[in-house]
C-alpha positions in Angstrom: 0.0 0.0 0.0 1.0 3.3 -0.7 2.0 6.2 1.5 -0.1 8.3 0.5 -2.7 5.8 0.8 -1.6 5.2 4.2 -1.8 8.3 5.3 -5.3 8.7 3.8 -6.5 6.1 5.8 -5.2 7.1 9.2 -6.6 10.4 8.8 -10.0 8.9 7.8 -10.4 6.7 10.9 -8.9 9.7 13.5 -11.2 11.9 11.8 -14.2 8.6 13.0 -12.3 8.4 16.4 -12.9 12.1 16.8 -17.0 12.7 15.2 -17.6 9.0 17.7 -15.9 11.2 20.6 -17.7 14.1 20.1 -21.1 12.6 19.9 -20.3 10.5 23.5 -19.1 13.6 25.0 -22.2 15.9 23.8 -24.6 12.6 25.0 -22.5 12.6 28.9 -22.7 17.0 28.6 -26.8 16.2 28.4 -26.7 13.3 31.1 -24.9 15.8 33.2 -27.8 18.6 33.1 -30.4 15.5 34.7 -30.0 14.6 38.4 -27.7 11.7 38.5 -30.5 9.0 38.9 -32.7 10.1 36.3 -29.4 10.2 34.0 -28.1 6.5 34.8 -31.9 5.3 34.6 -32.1 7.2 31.3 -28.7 5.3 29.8 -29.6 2.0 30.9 -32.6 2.5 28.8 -31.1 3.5 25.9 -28.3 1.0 26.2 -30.6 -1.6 26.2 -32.6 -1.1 23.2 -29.2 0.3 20.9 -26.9 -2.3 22.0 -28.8 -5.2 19.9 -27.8 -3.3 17.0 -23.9 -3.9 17.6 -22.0 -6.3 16.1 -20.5 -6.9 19.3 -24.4 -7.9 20.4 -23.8 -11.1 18.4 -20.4 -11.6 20.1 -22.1 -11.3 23.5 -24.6 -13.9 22.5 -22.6 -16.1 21.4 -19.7 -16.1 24.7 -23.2 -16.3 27.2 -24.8 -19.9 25.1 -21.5 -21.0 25.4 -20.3 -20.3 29.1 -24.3 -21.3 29.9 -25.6 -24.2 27.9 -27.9 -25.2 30.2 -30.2 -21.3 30.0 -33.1 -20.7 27.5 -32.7 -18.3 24.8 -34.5 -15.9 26.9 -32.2 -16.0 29.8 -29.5 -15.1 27.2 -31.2 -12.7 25.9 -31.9 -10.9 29.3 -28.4 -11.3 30.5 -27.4 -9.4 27.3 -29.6 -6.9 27.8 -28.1 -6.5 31.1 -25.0 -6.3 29.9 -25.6 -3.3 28.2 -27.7 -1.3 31.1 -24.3 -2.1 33.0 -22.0 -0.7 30.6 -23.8 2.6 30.1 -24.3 3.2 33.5 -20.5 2.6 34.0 -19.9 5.5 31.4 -22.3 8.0 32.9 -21.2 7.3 36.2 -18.2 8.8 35.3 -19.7 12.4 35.0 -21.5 11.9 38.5 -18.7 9.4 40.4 -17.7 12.0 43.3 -21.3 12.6 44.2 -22.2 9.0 43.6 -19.6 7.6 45.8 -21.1 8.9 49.2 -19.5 6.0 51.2 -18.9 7.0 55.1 -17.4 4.6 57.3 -19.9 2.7 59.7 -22.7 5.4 58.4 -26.2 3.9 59.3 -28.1 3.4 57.2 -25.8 3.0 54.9 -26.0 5.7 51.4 -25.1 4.5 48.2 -21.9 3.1 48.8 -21.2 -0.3 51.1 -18.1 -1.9 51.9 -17.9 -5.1 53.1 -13.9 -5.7 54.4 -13.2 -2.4 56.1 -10.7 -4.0 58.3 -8.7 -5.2 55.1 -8.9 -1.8 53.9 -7.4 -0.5 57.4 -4.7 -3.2 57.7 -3.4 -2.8 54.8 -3.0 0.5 54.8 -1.0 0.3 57.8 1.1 -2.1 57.0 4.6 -1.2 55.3 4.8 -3.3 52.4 3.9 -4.1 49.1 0.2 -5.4 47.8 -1.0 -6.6 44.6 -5.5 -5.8 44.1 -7.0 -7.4 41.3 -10.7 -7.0 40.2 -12.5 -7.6 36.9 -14.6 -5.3 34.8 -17.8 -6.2 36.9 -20.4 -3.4 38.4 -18.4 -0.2 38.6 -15.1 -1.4 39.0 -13.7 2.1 39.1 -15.2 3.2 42.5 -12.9 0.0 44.0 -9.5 2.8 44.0 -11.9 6.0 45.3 -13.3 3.7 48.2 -9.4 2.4 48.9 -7.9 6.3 49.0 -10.8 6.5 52.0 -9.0 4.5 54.1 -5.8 5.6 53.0 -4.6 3.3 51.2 -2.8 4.5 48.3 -3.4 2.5 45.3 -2.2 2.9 41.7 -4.2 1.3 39.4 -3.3 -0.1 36.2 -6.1 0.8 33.3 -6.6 -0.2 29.3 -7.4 3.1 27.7 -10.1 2.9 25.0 -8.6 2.6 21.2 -10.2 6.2 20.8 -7.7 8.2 21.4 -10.5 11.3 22.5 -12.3 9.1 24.2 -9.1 7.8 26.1 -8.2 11.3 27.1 -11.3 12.0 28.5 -11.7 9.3 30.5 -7.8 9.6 31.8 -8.6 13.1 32.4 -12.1 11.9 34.5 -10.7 8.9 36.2 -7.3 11.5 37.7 -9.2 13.8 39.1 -11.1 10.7 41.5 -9.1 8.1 41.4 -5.5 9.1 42.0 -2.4 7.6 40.8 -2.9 5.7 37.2 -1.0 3.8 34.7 -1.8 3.0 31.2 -1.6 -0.5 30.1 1.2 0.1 27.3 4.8 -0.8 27.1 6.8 -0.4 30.3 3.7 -0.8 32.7 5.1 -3.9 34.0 8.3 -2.4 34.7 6.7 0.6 36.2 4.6 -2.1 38.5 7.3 -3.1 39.8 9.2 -0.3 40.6 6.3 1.0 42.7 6.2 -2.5 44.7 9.9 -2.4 44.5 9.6 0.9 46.9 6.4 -0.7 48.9 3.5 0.9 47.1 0.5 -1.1 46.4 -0.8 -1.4 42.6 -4.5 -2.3 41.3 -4.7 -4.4 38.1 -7.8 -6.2 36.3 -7.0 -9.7 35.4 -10.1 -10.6 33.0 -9.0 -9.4 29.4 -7.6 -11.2 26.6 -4.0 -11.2 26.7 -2.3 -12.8 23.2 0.4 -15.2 23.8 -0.3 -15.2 27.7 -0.8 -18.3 29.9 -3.2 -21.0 28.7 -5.7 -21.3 31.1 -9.5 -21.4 31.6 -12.5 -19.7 31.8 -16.0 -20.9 32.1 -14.4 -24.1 31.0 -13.5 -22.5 27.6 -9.8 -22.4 26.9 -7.8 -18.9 26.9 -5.1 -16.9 27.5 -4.3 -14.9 30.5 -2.1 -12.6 31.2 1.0 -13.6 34.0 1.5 -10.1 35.3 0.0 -10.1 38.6 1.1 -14.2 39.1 5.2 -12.7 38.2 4.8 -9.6 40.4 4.0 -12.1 43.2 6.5 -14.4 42.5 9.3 -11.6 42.3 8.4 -9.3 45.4 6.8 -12.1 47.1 3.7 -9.9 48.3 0.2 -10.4 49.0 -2.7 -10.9 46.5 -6.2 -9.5 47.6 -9.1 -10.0 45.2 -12.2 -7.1 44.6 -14.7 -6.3 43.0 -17.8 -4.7 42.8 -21.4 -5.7 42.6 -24.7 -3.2 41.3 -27.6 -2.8 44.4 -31.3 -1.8 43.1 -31.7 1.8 43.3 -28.1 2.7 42.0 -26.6 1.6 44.5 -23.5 -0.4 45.3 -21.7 -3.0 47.1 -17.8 -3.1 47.2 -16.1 -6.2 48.4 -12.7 -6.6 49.4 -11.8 -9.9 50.3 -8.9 -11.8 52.2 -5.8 -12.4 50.8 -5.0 -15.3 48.1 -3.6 -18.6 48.5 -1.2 -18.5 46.2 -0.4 -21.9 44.5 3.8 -22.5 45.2 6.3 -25.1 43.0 8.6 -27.3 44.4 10.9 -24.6 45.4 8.5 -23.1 47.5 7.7 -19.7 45.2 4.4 -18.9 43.4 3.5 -21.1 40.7 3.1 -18.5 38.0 0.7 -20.7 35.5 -1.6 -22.3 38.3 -1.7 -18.6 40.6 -2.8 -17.0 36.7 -5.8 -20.2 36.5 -6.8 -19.1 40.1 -7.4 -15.5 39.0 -9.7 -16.3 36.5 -11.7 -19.2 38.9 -12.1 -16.0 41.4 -13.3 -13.7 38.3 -15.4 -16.7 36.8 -17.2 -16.9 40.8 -17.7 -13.4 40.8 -19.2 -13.2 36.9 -21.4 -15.7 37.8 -23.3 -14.3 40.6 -24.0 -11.5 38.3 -23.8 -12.3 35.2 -25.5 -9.4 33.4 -22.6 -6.8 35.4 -19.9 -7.8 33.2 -18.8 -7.4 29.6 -19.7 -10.1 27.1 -19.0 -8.7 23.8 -15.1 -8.9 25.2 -13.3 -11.5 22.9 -11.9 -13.3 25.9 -11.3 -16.4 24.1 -10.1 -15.6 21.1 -7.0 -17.6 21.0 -3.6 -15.9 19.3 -1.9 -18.0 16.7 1.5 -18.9 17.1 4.2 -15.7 16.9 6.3 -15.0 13.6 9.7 -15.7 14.0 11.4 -12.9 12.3 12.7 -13.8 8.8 16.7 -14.1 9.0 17.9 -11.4 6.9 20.3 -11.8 3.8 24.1 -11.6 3.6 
Protein backbone atom coordinates (compact mmCIF):
# COMPACT_ATOMS: atom_id res chain seq x y z
CA UNK A 1 0.00 0.00 0.00
CA UNK A 2 1.02 3.32 -0.68
CA UNK A 3 2.04 6.18 1.50
CA UNK A 4 -0.10 8.25 0.53
CA UNK A 5 -2.66 5.77 0.78
CA UNK A 6 -1.65 5.22 4.15
CA UNK A 7 -1.82 8.30 5.27
CA UNK A 8 -5.28 8.72 3.83
CA UNK A 9 -6.55 6.12 5.83
CA UNK A 10 -5.22 7.13 9.21
CA UNK A 11 -6.56 10.35 8.78
CA UNK A 12 -10.04 8.94 7.79
CA UNK A 13 -10.41 6.73 10.93
CA UNK A 14 -8.88 9.71 13.53
CA UNK A 15 -11.15 11.87 11.81
CA UNK A 16 -14.21 8.55 13.00
CA UNK A 17 -12.28 8.39 16.36
CA UNK A 18 -12.85 12.07 16.80
CA UNK A 19 -17.02 12.68 15.22
CA UNK A 20 -17.63 9.01 17.72
CA UNK A 21 -15.87 11.18 20.59
CA UNK A 22 -17.71 14.08 20.08
CA UNK A 23 -21.07 12.63 19.89
CA UNK A 24 -20.25 10.53 23.48
CA UNK A 25 -19.09 13.57 25.02
CA UNK A 26 -22.20 15.86 23.82
CA UNK A 27 -24.56 12.56 24.96
CA UNK A 28 -22.48 12.60 28.86
CA UNK A 29 -22.69 17.03 28.60
CA UNK A 30 -26.77 16.22 28.39
CA UNK A 31 -26.65 13.26 31.10
CA UNK A 32 -24.88 15.78 33.15
CA UNK A 33 -27.84 18.56 33.09
CA UNK A 34 -30.35 15.45 34.72
CA UNK A 35 -29.99 14.57 38.37
CA UNK A 36 -27.70 11.67 38.53
CA UNK A 37 -30.47 9.01 38.92
CA UNK A 38 -32.72 10.12 36.26
CA UNK A 39 -29.38 10.25 33.97
CA UNK A 40 -28.09 6.54 34.78
CA UNK A 41 -31.86 5.28 34.64
CA UNK A 42 -32.07 7.17 31.26
CA UNK A 43 -28.70 5.33 29.78
CA UNK A 44 -29.60 2.04 30.93
CA UNK A 45 -32.55 2.47 28.76
CA UNK A 46 -31.14 3.48 25.95
CA UNK A 47 -28.29 0.98 26.16
CA UNK A 48 -30.62 -1.63 26.22
CA UNK A 49 -32.62 -1.07 23.20
CA UNK A 50 -29.17 0.30 20.89
CA UNK A 51 -26.94 -2.35 22.00
CA UNK A 52 -28.76 -5.21 19.88
CA UNK A 53 -27.81 -3.25 16.96
CA UNK A 54 -23.88 -3.87 17.63
CA UNK A 55 -21.97 -6.28 16.08
CA UNK A 56 -20.46 -6.93 19.33
CA UNK A 57 -24.41 -7.94 20.40
CA UNK A 58 -23.81 -11.12 18.42
CA UNK A 59 -20.35 -11.59 20.10
CA UNK A 60 -22.08 -11.29 23.50
CA UNK A 61 -24.62 -13.87 22.52
CA UNK A 62 -22.59 -16.14 21.36
CA UNK A 63 -19.71 -16.13 24.67
CA UNK A 64 -23.20 -16.35 27.16
CA UNK A 65 -24.79 -19.90 25.06
CA UNK A 66 -21.54 -20.99 25.40
CA UNK A 67 -20.30 -20.29 29.15
CA UNK A 68 -24.31 -21.30 29.95
CA UNK A 69 -25.58 -24.16 27.88
CA UNK A 70 -27.86 -25.15 30.23
CA UNK A 71 -30.17 -21.32 29.95
CA UNK A 72 -33.11 -20.74 27.47
CA UNK A 73 -32.67 -18.26 24.83
CA UNK A 74 -34.52 -15.90 26.88
CA UNK A 75 -32.24 -16.03 29.82
CA UNK A 76 -29.54 -15.12 27.20
CA UNK A 77 -31.18 -12.67 25.88
CA UNK A 78 -31.93 -10.92 29.33
CA UNK A 79 -28.41 -11.27 30.52
CA UNK A 80 -27.37 -9.36 27.32
CA UNK A 81 -29.57 -6.86 27.82
CA UNK A 82 -28.15 -6.49 31.12
CA UNK A 83 -24.99 -6.25 29.91
CA UNK A 84 -25.55 -3.31 28.20
CA UNK A 85 -27.67 -1.33 31.15
CA UNK A 86 -24.29 -2.12 33.05
CA UNK A 87 -22.04 -0.67 30.62
CA UNK A 88 -23.80 2.56 30.08
CA UNK A 89 -24.34 3.19 33.54
CA UNK A 90 -20.53 2.62 34.02
CA UNK A 91 -19.93 5.50 31.38
CA UNK A 92 -22.34 7.98 32.88
CA UNK A 93 -21.22 7.30 36.15
CA UNK A 94 -18.24 8.76 35.30
CA UNK A 95 -19.69 12.40 35.02
CA UNK A 96 -21.51 11.90 38.50
CA UNK A 97 -18.65 9.40 40.36
CA UNK A 98 -17.68 11.99 43.31
CA UNK A 99 -21.32 12.62 44.21
CA UNK A 100 -22.19 9.02 43.58
CA UNK A 101 -19.63 7.62 45.83
CA UNK A 102 -21.10 8.88 49.16
CA UNK A 103 -19.47 5.96 51.24
CA UNK A 104 -18.90 7.01 55.10
CA UNK A 105 -17.39 4.56 57.32
CA UNK A 106 -19.92 2.67 59.70
CA UNK A 107 -22.67 5.39 58.35
CA UNK A 108 -26.25 3.87 59.35
CA UNK A 109 -28.12 3.43 57.25
CA UNK A 110 -25.75 2.96 54.89
CA UNK A 111 -26.03 5.67 51.42
CA UNK A 112 -25.11 4.51 48.18
CA UNK A 113 -21.93 3.06 48.76
CA UNK A 114 -21.21 -0.32 51.13
CA UNK A 115 -18.12 -1.90 51.90
CA UNK A 116 -17.95 -5.11 53.15
CA UNK A 117 -13.91 -5.73 54.38
CA UNK A 118 -13.20 -2.43 56.12
CA UNK A 119 -10.72 -3.98 58.29
CA UNK A 120 -8.67 -5.23 55.13
CA UNK A 121 -8.88 -1.83 53.88
CA UNK A 122 -7.45 -0.51 57.43
CA UNK A 123 -4.71 -3.24 57.65
CA UNK A 124 -3.39 -2.85 54.82
CA UNK A 125 -3.02 0.54 54.77
CA UNK A 126 -0.99 0.28 57.81
CA UNK A 127 1.08 -2.15 56.98
CA UNK A 128 4.58 -1.20 55.29
CA UNK A 129 4.84 -3.28 52.38
CA UNK A 130 3.85 -4.07 49.13
CA UNK A 131 0.17 -5.44 47.84
CA UNK A 132 -0.97 -6.64 44.63
CA UNK A 133 -5.46 -5.75 44.11
CA UNK A 134 -7.02 -7.41 41.29
CA UNK A 135 -10.70 -6.97 40.19
CA UNK A 136 -12.48 -7.62 36.89
CA UNK A 137 -14.57 -5.31 34.83
CA UNK A 138 -17.84 -6.17 36.87
CA UNK A 139 -20.35 -3.44 38.41
CA UNK A 140 -18.43 -0.15 38.57
CA UNK A 141 -15.06 -1.44 38.98
CA UNK A 142 -13.71 2.11 39.08
CA UNK A 143 -15.20 3.20 42.52
CA UNK A 144 -12.92 -0.02 43.96
CA UNK A 145 -9.50 2.78 44.04
CA UNK A 146 -11.85 5.98 45.32
CA UNK A 147 -13.30 3.75 48.23
CA UNK A 148 -9.36 2.36 48.91
CA UNK A 149 -7.92 6.31 49.02
CA UNK A 150 -10.78 6.47 52.04
CA UNK A 151 -9.02 4.54 54.11
CA UNK A 152 -5.83 5.63 52.96
CA UNK A 153 -4.59 3.31 51.16
CA UNK A 154 -2.77 4.54 48.33
CA UNK A 155 -3.42 2.53 45.25
CA UNK A 156 -2.17 2.90 41.65
CA UNK A 157 -4.19 1.28 39.44
CA UNK A 158 -3.26 -0.07 36.17
CA UNK A 159 -6.05 0.75 33.27
CA UNK A 160 -6.61 -0.22 29.27
CA UNK A 161 -7.45 3.08 27.69
CA UNK A 162 -10.06 2.88 24.96
CA UNK A 163 -8.62 2.60 21.20
CA UNK A 164 -10.20 6.22 20.79
CA UNK A 165 -7.69 8.17 21.44
CA UNK A 166 -10.49 11.27 22.46
CA UNK A 167 -12.26 9.13 24.18
CA UNK A 168 -9.11 7.76 26.06
CA UNK A 169 -8.24 11.30 27.12
CA UNK A 170 -11.34 12.01 28.53
CA UNK A 171 -11.74 9.27 30.53
CA UNK A 172 -7.85 9.56 31.79
CA UNK A 173 -8.55 13.10 32.39
CA UNK A 174 -12.10 11.94 34.54
CA UNK A 175 -10.73 8.92 36.18
CA UNK A 176 -7.27 11.52 37.68
CA UNK A 177 -9.23 13.79 39.05
CA UNK A 178 -11.13 10.72 41.54
CA UNK A 179 -9.15 8.10 41.37
CA UNK A 180 -5.46 9.07 41.99
CA UNK A 181 -2.40 7.55 40.81
CA UNK A 182 -2.88 5.66 37.22
CA UNK A 183 -1.02 3.84 34.65
CA UNK A 184 -1.77 3.00 31.22
CA UNK A 185 -1.64 -0.53 30.13
CA UNK A 186 1.19 0.12 27.29
CA UNK A 187 4.84 -0.84 27.10
CA UNK A 188 6.84 -0.36 30.26
CA UNK A 189 3.70 -0.81 32.65
CA UNK A 190 5.13 -3.87 33.96
CA UNK A 191 8.28 -2.39 34.72
CA UNK A 192 6.67 0.63 36.16
CA UNK A 193 4.55 -2.10 38.52
CA UNK A 194 7.35 -3.13 39.81
CA UNK A 195 9.23 -0.30 40.63
CA UNK A 196 6.28 0.99 42.72
CA UNK A 197 6.21 -2.49 44.66
CA UNK A 198 9.92 -2.41 44.55
CA UNK A 199 9.56 0.87 46.87
CA UNK A 200 6.45 -0.74 48.87
CA UNK A 201 3.51 0.93 47.09
CA UNK A 202 0.45 -1.13 46.38
CA UNK A 203 -0.75 -1.42 42.60
CA UNK A 204 -4.54 -2.32 41.33
CA UNK A 205 -4.72 -4.44 38.09
CA UNK A 206 -7.78 -6.20 36.27
CA UNK A 207 -7.00 -9.72 35.39
CA UNK A 208 -10.11 -10.58 33.02
CA UNK A 209 -8.99 -9.37 29.40
CA UNK A 210 -7.58 -11.16 26.59
CA UNK A 211 -4.00 -11.18 26.74
CA UNK A 212 -2.29 -12.81 23.16
CA UNK A 213 0.41 -15.18 23.78
CA UNK A 214 -0.35 -15.16 27.69
CA UNK A 215 -0.75 -18.34 29.92
CA UNK A 216 -3.18 -21.01 28.69
CA UNK A 217 -5.74 -21.25 31.07
CA UNK A 218 -9.48 -21.39 31.59
CA UNK A 219 -12.49 -19.69 31.77
CA UNK A 220 -16.01 -20.92 32.14
CA UNK A 221 -14.42 -24.09 30.97
CA UNK A 222 -13.48 -22.55 27.61
CA UNK A 223 -9.81 -22.36 26.92
CA UNK A 224 -7.84 -18.87 26.87
CA UNK A 225 -5.08 -16.86 27.45
CA UNK A 226 -4.30 -14.91 30.50
CA UNK A 227 -2.07 -12.65 31.16
CA UNK A 228 0.99 -13.57 33.98
CA UNK A 229 1.46 -10.11 35.32
CA UNK A 230 -0.04 -10.09 38.62
CA UNK A 231 1.05 -14.19 39.10
CA UNK A 232 5.17 -12.69 38.24
CA UNK A 233 4.80 -9.61 40.44
CA UNK A 234 3.99 -12.13 43.20
CA UNK A 235 6.46 -14.41 42.48
CA UNK A 236 9.27 -11.61 42.27
CA UNK A 237 8.39 -9.28 45.45
CA UNK A 238 6.77 -12.15 47.12
CA UNK A 239 3.73 -9.93 48.29
CA UNK A 240 0.19 -10.44 49.04
CA UNK A 241 -2.66 -10.95 46.46
CA UNK A 242 -6.23 -9.52 47.59
CA UNK A 243 -9.06 -9.98 45.23
CA UNK A 244 -12.17 -7.13 44.63
CA UNK A 245 -14.71 -6.30 43.03
CA UNK A 246 -17.80 -4.71 42.78
CA UNK A 247 -21.36 -5.70 42.57
CA UNK A 248 -24.72 -3.17 41.28
CA UNK A 249 -27.60 -2.85 44.44
CA UNK A 250 -31.29 -1.79 43.08
CA UNK A 251 -31.67 1.79 43.32
CA UNK A 252 -28.08 2.66 41.96
CA UNK A 253 -26.65 1.64 44.54
CA UNK A 254 -23.46 -0.42 45.32
CA UNK A 255 -21.67 -2.95 47.14
CA UNK A 256 -17.84 -3.13 47.24
CA UNK A 257 -16.09 -6.21 48.41
CA UNK A 258 -12.71 -6.60 49.40
CA UNK A 259 -11.78 -9.94 50.33
CA UNK A 260 -8.88 -11.76 52.21
CA UNK A 261 -5.84 -12.45 50.78
CA UNK A 262 -5.02 -15.28 48.07
CA UNK A 263 -3.58 -18.55 48.53
CA UNK A 264 -1.15 -18.47 46.21
CA UNK A 265 -0.36 -21.88 44.55
CA UNK A 266 3.83 -22.55 45.23
CA UNK A 267 6.29 -25.13 42.98
CA UNK A 268 8.59 -27.31 44.39
CA UNK A 269 10.92 -24.60 45.42
CA UNK A 270 8.48 -23.08 47.45
CA UNK A 271 7.71 -19.68 45.22
CA UNK A 272 4.38 -18.89 43.36
CA UNK A 273 3.53 -21.11 40.66
CA UNK A 274 3.12 -18.48 37.97
CA UNK A 275 0.66 -20.71 35.50
CA UNK A 276 -1.62 -22.29 38.30
CA UNK A 277 -1.73 -18.64 40.55
CA UNK A 278 -2.82 -17.01 36.71
CA UNK A 279 -5.80 -20.24 36.52
CA UNK A 280 -6.82 -19.13 40.12
CA UNK A 281 -7.44 -15.46 39.01
CA UNK A 282 -9.68 -16.31 36.50
CA UNK A 283 -11.74 -19.20 38.91
CA UNK A 284 -12.13 -16.04 41.38
CA UNK A 285 -13.35 -13.74 38.33
CA UNK A 286 -15.43 -16.71 36.81
CA UNK A 287 -17.21 -16.90 40.79
CA UNK A 288 -17.68 -13.42 40.83
CA UNK A 289 -19.24 -13.23 36.93
CA UNK A 290 -21.40 -15.74 37.80
CA UNK A 291 -23.30 -14.33 40.59
CA UNK A 292 -23.96 -11.48 38.26
CA UNK A 293 -23.77 -12.34 35.21
CA UNK A 294 -25.51 -9.40 33.37
CA UNK A 295 -22.60 -6.85 35.38
CA UNK A 296 -19.86 -7.82 33.17
CA UNK A 297 -18.80 -7.41 29.56
CA UNK A 298 -19.68 -10.14 27.14
CA UNK A 299 -19.03 -8.71 23.79
CA UNK A 300 -15.14 -8.87 25.21
CA UNK A 301 -13.34 -11.45 22.85
CA UNK A 302 -11.94 -13.30 25.88
CA UNK A 303 -11.31 -16.42 24.06
CA UNK A 304 -10.09 -15.58 21.11
CA UNK A 305 -6.95 -17.60 20.98
CA UNK A 306 -3.61 -15.91 19.29
CA UNK A 307 -1.91 -18.01 16.70
CA UNK A 308 1.50 -18.86 17.11
CA UNK A 309 4.18 -15.71 16.88
CA UNK A 310 6.26 -15.04 13.62
CA UNK A 311 9.68 -15.74 14.04
CA UNK A 312 11.39 -12.86 12.26
CA UNK A 313 12.75 -13.80 8.82
CA UNK A 314 16.72 -14.15 9.02
CA UNK A 315 17.93 -11.36 6.95
CA UNK A 316 20.28 -11.84 3.78
CA UNK A 317 24.09 -11.56 3.57
Amino acid sequence: MRPLTIRILQRLRLLNHWMVAQFARFGLAVLKRLPADKALNFADRFARRVGPWFGRHRVALNNLRQAYPEKSEEEIQQIASDMWGNMARLAAEYIFIEQLFDFVPFKEPPGRIEVSGIEIFERIAAENRPHIIFTGHIGNFELLPVAAATFGLKVTAMFRAPNNPFIADYVSETRKSAMGDLLASRAGAALALARILDAGGNVGVLVDQKFAHGVPTTFFGRKCETSPLVPKLARQFDCDVYPAHCMRLPGNRFRLVLDEKLDLPRDETGQVDVSRTTQLLNDVVESWVRENPGQWMWFHKRWNMAGPKRRPAPRSA
